[in-house]
BAFI-3210 file (N, C-alpha, C; in Angstrom, 3 decimals, decimal comma, padded with zeros to 6 digits):
// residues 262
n [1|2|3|4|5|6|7|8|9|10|11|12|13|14|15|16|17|18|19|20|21|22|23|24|25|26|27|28|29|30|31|32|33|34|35|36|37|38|39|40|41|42|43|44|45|46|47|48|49|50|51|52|53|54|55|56|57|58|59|60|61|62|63|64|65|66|67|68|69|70|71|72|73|74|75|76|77|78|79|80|81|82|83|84|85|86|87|88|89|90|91|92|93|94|95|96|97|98|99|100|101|102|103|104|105|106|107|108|109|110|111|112|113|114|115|116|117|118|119|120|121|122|123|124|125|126|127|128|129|130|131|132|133|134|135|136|137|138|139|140|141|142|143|144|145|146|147|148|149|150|151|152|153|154|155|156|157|158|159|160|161|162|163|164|165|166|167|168|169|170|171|172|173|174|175|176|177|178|179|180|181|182|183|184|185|186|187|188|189|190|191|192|193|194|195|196|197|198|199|200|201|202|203|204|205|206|207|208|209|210|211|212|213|214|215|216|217|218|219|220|221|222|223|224|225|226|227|228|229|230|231|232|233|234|235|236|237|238|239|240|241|242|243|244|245|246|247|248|249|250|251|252|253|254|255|256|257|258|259|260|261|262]
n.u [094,645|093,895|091,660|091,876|089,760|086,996|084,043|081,399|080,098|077,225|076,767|073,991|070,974|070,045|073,545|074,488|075,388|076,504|077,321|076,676|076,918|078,736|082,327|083,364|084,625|086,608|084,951|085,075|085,931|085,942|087,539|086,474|087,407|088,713|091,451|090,128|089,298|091,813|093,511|095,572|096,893|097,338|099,350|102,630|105,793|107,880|106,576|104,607|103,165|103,389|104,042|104,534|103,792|102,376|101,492|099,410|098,217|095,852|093,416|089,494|089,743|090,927|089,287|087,041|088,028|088,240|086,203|084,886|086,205|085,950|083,375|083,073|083,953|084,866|087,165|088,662|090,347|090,467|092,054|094,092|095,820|098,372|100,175|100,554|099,896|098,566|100,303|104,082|106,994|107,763|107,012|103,944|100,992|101,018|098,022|096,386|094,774|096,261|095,360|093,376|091,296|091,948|092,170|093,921|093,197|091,727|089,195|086,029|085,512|087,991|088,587|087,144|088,894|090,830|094,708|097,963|098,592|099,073|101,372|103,109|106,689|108,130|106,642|107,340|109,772|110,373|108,790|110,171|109,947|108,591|106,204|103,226|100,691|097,101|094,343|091,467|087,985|086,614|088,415|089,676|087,178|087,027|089,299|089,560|087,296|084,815|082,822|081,233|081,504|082,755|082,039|082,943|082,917|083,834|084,031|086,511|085,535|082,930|081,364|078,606|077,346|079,670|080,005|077,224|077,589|079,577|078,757|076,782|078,230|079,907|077,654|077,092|079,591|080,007|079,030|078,390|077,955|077,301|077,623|076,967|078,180|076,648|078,874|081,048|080,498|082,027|084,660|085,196|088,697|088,414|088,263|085,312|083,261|080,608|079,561|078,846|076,132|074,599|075,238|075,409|072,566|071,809|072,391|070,387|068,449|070,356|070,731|068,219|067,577|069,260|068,824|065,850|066,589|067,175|069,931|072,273|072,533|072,848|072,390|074,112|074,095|076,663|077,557|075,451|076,801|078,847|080,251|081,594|083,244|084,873|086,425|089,517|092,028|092,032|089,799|088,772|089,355|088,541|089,169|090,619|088,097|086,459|087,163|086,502|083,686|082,866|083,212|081,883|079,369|079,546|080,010|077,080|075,431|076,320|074,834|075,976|075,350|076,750|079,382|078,304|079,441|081,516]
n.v [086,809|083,973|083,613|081,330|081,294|079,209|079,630|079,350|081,076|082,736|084,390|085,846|087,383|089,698|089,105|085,812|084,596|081,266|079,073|076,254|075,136|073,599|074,176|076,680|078,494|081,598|084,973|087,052|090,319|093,038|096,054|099,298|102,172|105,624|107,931|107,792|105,008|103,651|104,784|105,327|108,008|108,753|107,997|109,384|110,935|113,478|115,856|114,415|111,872|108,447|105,087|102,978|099,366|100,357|101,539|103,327|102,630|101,830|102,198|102,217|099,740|098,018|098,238|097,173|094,666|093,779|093,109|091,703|089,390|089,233|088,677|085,808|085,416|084,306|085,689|087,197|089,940|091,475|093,101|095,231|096,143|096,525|097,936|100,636|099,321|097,804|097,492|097,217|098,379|098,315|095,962|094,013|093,464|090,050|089,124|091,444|091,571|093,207|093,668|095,732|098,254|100,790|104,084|106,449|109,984|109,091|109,534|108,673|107,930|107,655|105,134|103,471|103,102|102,727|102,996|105,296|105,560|107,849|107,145|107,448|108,255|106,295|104,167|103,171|102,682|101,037|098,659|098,597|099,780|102,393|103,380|102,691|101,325|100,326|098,241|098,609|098,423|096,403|094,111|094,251|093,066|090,539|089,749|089,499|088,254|089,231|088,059|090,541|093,644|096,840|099,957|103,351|106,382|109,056|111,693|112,856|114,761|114,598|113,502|112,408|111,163|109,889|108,052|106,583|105,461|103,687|101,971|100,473|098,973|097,497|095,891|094,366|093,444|091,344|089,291|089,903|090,985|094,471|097,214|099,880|103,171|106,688|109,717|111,034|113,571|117,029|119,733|123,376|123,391|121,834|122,718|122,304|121,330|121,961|120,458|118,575|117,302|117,774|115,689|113,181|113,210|111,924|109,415|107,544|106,985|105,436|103,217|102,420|101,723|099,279|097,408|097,132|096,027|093,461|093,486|092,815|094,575|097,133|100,435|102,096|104,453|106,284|109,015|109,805|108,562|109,726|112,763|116,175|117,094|114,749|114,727|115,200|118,205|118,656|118,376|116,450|113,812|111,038|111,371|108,930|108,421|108,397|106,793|104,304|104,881|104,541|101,677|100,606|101,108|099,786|097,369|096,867|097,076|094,997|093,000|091,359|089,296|089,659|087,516|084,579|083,656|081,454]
n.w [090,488|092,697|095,207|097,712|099,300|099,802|099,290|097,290|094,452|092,979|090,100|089,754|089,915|092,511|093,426|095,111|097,968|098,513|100,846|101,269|098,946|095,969|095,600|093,382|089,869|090,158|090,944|088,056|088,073|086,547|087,157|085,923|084,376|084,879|086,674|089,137|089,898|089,047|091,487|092,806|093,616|096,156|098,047|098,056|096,867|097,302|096,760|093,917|092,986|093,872|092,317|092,462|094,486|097,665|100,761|100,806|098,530|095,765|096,157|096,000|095,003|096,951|099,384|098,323|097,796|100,473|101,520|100,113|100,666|103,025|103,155|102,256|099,581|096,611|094,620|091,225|090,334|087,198|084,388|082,584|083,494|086,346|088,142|090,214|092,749|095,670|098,598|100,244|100,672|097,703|097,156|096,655|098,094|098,994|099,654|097,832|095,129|092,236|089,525|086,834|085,082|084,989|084,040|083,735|083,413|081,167|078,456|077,972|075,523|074,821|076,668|075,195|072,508|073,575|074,187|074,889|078,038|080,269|082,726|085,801|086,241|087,961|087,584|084,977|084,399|086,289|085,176|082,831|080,165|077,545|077,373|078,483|076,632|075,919|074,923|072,541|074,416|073,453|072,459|075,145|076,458|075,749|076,197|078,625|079,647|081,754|084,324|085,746|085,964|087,059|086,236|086,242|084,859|083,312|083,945|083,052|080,682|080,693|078,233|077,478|075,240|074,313|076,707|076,451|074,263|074,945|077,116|075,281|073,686|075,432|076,460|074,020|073,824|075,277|078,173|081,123|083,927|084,296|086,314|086,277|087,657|088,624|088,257|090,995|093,342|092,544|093,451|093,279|092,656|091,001|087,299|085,873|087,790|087,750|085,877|086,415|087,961|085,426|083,691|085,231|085,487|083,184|082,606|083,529|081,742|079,628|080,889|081,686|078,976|078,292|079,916|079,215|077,039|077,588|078,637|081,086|083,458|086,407|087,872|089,750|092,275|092,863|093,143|095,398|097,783|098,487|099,769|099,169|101,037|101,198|099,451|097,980|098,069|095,225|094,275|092,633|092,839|095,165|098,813|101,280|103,082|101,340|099,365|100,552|101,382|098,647|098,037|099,700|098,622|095,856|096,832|098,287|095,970|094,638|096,168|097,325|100,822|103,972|105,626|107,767|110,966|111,806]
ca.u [094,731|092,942|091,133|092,070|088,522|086,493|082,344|080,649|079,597|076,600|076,436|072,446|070,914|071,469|074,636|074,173|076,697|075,776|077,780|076,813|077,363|080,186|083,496|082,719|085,687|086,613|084,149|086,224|085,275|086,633|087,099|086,900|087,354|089,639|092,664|089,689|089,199|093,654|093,474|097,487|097,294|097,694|100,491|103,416|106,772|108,467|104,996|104,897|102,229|104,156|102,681|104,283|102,687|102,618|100,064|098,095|098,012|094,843|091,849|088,182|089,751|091,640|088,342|086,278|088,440|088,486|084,643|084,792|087,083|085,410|081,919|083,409|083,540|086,472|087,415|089,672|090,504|091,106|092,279|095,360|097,069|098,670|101,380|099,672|099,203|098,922|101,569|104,895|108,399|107,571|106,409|102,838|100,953|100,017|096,749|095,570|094,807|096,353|094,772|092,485|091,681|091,501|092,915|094,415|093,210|091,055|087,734|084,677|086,280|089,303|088,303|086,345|089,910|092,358|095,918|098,575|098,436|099,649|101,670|104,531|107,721|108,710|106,572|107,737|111,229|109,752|108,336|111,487|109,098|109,108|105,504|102,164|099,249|095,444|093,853|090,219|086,940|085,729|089,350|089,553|086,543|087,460|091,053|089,062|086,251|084,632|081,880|081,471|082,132|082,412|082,256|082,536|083,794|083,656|084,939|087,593|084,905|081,607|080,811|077,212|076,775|080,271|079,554|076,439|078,191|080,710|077,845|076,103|079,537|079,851|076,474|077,190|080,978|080,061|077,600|079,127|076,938|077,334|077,364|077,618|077,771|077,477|080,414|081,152|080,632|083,317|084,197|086,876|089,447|088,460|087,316|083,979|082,659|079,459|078,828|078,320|074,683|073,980|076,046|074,634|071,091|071,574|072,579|069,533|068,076|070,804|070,826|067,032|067,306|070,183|067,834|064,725|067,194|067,678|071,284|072,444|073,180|072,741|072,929|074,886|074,345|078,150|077,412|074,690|077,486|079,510|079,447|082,437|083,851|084,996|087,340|091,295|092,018|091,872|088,055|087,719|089,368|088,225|090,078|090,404|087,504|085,751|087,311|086,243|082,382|082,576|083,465|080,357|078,456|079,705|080,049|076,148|074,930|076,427|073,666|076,387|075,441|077,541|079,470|078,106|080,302|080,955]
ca.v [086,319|083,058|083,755|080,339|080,864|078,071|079,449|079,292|082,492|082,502|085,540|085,858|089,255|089,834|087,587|085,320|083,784|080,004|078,685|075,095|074,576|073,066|075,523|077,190|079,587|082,992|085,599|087,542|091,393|093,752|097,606|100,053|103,383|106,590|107,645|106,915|103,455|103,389|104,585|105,668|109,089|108,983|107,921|110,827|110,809|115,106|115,957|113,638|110,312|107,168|104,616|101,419|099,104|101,216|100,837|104,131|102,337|100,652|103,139|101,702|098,978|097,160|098,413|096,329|093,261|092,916|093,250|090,344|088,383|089,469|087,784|084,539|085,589|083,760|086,646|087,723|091,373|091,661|094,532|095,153|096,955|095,886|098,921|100,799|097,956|097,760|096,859|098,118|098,734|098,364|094,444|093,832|092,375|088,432|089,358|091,891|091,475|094,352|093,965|096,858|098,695|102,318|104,521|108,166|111,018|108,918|110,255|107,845|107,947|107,070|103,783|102,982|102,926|102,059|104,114|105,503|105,910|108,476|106,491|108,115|108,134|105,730|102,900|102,982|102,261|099,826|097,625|098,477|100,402|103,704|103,729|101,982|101,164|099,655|097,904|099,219|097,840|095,253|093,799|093,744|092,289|089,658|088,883|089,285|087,807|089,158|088,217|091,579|095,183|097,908|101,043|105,147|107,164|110,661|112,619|113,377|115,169|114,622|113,136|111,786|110,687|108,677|106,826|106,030|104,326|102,471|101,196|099,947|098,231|096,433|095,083|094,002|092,412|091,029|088,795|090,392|092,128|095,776|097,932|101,472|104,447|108,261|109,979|111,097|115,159|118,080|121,193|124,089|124,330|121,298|122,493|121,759|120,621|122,608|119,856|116,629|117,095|116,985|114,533|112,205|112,854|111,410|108,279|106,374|106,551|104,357|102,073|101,535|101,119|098,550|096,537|097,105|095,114|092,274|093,651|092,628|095,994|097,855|101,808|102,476|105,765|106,801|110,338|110,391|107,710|110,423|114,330|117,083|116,431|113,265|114,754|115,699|119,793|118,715|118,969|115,728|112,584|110,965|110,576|107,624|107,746|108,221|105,255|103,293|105,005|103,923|100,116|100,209|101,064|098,814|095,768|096,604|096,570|093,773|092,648|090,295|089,178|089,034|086,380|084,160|083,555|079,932]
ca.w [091,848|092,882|096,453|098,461|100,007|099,015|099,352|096,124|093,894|091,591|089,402|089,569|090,053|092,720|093,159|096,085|098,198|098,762|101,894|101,353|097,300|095,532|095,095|091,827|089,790|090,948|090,102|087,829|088,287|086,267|087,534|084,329|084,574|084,949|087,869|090,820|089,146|089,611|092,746|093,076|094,239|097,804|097,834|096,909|097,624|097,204|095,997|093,046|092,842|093,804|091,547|092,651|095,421|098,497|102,012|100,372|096,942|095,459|096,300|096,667|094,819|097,930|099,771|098,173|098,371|101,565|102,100|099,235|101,179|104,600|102,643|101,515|097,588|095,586|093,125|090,639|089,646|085,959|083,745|081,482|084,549|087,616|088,412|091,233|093,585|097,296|099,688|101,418|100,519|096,606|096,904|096,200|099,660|098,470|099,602|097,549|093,411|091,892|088,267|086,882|084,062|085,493|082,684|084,552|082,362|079,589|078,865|077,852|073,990|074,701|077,003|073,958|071,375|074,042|073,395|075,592|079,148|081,175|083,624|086,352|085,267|088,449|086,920|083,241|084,882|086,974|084,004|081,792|079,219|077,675|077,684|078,673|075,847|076,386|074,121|073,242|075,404|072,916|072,666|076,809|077,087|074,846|076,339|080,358|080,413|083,597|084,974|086,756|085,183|087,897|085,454|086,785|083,605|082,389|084,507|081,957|079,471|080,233|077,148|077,735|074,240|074,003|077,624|076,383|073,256|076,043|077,948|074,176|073,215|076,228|076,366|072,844|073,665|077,266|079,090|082,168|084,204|084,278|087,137|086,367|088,334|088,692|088,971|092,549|093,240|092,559|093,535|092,643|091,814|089,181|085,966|084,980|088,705|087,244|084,876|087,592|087,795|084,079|083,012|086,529|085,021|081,414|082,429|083,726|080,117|078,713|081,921|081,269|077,633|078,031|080,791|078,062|075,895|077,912|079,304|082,454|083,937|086,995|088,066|090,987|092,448|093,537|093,695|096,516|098,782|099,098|099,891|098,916|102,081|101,124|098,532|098,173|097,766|094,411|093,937|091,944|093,620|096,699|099,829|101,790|104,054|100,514|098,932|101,648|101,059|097,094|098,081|100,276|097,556|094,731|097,137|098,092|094,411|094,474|096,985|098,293|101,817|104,992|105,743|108,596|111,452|111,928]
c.u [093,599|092,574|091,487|090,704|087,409|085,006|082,330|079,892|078,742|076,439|074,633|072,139|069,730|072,332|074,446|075,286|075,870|076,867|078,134|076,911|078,980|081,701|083,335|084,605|085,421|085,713|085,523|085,532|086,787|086,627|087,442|086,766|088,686|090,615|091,644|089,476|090,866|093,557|095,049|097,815|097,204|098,788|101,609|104,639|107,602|107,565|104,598|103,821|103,584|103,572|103,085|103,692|103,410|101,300|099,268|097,175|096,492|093,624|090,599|088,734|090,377|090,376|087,596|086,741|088,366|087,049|084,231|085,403|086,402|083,708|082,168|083,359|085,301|086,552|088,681|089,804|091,216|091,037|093,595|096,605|096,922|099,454|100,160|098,933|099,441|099,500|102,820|106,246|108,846|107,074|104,553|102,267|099,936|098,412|095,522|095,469|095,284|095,924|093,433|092,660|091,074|092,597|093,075|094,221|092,187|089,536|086,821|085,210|086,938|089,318|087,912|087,571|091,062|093,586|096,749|098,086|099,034|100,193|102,923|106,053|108,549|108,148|107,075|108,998|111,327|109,795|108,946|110,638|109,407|107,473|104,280|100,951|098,618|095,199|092,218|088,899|086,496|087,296|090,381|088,538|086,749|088,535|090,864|088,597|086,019|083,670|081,037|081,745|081,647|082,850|081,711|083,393|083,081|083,431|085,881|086,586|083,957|080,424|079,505|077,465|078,387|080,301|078,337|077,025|079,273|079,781|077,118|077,629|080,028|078,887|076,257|078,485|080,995|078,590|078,117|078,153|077,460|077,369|078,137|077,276|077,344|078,699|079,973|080,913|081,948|083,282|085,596|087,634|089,101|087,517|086,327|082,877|081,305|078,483|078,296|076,734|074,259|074,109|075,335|073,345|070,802|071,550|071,634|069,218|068,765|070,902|069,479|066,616|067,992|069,289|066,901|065,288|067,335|069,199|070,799|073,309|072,396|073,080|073,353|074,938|075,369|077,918|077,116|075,865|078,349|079,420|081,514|083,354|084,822|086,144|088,519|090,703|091,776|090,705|087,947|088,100|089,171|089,010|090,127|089,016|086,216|085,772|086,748|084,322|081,899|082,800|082,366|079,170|078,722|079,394|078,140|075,306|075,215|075,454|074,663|076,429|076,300|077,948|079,188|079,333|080,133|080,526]
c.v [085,354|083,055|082,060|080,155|079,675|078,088|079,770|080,426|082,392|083,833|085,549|087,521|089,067|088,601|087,465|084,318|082,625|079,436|076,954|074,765|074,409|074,349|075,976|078,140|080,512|083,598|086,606|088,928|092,176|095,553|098,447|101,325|104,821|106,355|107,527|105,442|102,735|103,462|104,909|106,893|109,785|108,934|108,966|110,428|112,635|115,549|115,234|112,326|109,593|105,847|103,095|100,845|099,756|101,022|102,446|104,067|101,556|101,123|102,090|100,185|097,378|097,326|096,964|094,902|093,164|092,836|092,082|089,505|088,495|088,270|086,432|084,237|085,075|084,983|086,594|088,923|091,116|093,103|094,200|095,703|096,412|096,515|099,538|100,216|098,635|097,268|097,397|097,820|098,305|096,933|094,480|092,927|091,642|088,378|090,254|091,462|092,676|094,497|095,154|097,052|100,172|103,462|106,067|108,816|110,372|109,280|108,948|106,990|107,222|105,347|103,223|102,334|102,780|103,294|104,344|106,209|106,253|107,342|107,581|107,511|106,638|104,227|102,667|102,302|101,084|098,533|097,530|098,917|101,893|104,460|102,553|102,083|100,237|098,966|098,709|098,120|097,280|094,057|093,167|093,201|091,084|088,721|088,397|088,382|087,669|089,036|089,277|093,056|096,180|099,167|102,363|105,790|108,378|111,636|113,710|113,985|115,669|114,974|112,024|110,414|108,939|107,554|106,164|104,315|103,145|101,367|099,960|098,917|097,266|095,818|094,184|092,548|091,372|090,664|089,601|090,944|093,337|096,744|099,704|102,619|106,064|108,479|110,875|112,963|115,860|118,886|122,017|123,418|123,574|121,923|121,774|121,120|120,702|121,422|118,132|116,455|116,366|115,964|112,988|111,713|112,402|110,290|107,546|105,879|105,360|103,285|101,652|100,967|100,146|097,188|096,445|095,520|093,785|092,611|093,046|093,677|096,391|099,403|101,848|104,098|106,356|108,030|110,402|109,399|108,711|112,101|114,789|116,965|115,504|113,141|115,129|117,457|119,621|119,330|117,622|114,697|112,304|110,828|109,277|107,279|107,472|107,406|104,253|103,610|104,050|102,355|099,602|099,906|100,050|097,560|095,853|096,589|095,611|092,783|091,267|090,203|088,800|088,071|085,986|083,850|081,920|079,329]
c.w [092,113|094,749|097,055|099,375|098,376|098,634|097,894|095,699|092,943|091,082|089,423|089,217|090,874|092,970|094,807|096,728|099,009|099,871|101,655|099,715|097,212|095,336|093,988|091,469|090,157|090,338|089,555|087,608|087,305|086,285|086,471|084,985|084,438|086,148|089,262|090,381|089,514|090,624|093,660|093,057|095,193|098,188|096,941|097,869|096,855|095,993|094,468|093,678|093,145|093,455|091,955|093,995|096,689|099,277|101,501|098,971|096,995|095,784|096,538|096,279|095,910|098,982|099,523|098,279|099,519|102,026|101,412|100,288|102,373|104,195|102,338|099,957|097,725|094,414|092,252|090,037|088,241|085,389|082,750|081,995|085,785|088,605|090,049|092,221|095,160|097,780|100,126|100,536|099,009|095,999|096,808|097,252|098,740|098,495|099,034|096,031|092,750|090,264|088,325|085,517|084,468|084,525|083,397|082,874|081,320|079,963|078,277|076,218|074,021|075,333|075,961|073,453|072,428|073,653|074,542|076,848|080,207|082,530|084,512|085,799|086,460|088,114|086,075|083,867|085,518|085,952|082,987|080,188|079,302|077,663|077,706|077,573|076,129|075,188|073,757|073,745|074,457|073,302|074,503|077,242|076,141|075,570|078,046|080,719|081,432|083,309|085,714|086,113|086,048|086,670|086,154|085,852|083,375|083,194|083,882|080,835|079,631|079,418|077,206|076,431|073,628|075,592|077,226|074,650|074,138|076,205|077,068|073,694|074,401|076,242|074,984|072,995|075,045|077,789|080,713|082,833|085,049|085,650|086,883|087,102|087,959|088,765|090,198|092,231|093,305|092,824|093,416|093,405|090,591|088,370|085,847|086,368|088,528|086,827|085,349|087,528|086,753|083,520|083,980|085,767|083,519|081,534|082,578|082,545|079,741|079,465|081,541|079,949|077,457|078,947|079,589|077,277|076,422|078,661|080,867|083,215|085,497|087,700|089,272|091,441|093,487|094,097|095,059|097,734|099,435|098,992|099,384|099,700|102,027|099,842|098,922|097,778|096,263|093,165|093,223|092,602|094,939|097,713|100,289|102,579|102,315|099,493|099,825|101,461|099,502|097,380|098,521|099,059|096,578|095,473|097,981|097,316|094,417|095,122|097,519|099,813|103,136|105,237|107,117|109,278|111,766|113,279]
res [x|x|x|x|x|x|x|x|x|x|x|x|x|x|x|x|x|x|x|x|x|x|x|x|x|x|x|x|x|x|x|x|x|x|x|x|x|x|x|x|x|x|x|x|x|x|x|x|x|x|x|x|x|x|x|x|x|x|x|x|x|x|x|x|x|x|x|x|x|x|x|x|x|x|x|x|x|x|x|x|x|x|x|x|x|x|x|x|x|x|x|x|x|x|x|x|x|x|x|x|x|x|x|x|x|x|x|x|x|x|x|x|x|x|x|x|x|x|x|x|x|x|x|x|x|x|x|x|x|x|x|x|x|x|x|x|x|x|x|x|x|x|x|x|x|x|x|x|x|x|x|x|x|x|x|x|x|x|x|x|x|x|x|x|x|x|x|x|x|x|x|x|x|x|x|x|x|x|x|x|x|x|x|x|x|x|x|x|x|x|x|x|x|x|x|x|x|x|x|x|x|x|x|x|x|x|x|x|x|x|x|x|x|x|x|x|x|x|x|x|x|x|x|x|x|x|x|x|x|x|x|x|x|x|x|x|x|x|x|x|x|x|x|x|x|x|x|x|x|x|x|x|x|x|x|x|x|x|x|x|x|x]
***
């Protein structure tokens, strides 16, 4: 999706929106991650996910566009997926980007090697497929090239030691700059809600050893944006007012400033 706004984006650190510079290309952001990264289970139709575009579709990710678009940022959402979009009566509203690469169910590993991805059975039908495969994260950053990498993974495991190999393999395949988070807090009924802390407190290490290196990374602390509260009965995905908290947060790492009124 090519934003029709015309202000000028410099990737810096932080990225700075210039008002009076020349039109520049979209920043191209790419959202990595698991099913809060998708963002397509608010949407249900006889208790069942409804995965095509729908007005509950598109989680923090339609969030944050419009706080982009509210700033005067030209973007583009990239990913390898587009199913799970936002908009009404199964059309896709012109105004949002529905690209992503939010992988339902994969753990830290699996983003790594790419492979089949749990999709609903009303997309596959949709896209005239019998099933959906990824490529793996050297291979997508390769075919993307973003500017931008919103990353919240491992959830599905919390496998310290293979996010920390993600984080080292992007910084390797990708000038991009990095933004990775915590993951958000859990609580029963999910499995393993126990293990949010530990897994939270491993990460700075490889965020400061990837900076050490010269990376262009930043830590995002997701967790503390939002409280328990802020979840489905589920215990691990957020609701809406807590998609709408996580957009805050990513789009102020981003340190992109308000747009002036004219």
């Amino acid at each position: 999706m090519k934003s029709i706004l015309t202000l000028a984006v410099l990737l810096l650190a932080p990225l700075t929106v210039l008002p009076d510079a020349k039109p520049s290309k979209p920043l191209r952001i790419l959202p990595l991650g698991d099913s809060i990264t998708r963002g397509s289970y608010l949407a249900r139709k006889d208790g069942k996910a409804v995965g095509l575009p729908h007005p509950e579709n598109g989680g923090w990710r339609k969030a944050l566009q419009d706080k982009l678009c509210a700033a005067g940022v030209a973007f583009d959402f990239v990913g390898e997926l587009n199913y799970a979009a936002f908009g009404r009566d199964g059309v896709v509203d012109p105004n949002f980007d529905p690209d992503h690469h939010g992988l339902a169910g994969f753990s830290n590993a699996r983003i790594l090697t790419g492979g089949v991805v749990p999709t609903p059975p009303d997309v596959l039908a949709a896209l005239g497929v019998k099933e959906v495969t990824v490529h793996g994260i050297a291979e997508v950053l390769e075919k993307q090239r973003p500017d931008v990498i919103l990353l919240m993974s491992g959830a599905n495991g919390f496998d310290a030691a293979a996010r920390d190999k993600l984080i080292r393999t992007i910084g390797e395949k990708s000038v991009a700059h990095l933004f990775v988070a915590t993951i958000l807090p859990q609580k029963a009924p999910r499995a393993g809600w126990d293990k949010v802390d530990a897994y939270n407190a491993s990460l700075p290490a490889i965020v400061a050893a990837q900076k050490a290196a010269g990376k262009r990374i930043t830590l995002v602390d997701m967790h503390a944006a939002i409280t328990t509260d802020d979840l489905l009965p589920d215990g691990v995905h957020p609701n809406q007012a807590g998609m709408e908290k996580m957009a805050v947060a990513w789009f102020t790492a981003m340190a992109i400033p308000a747009r002036s009124a004219p």
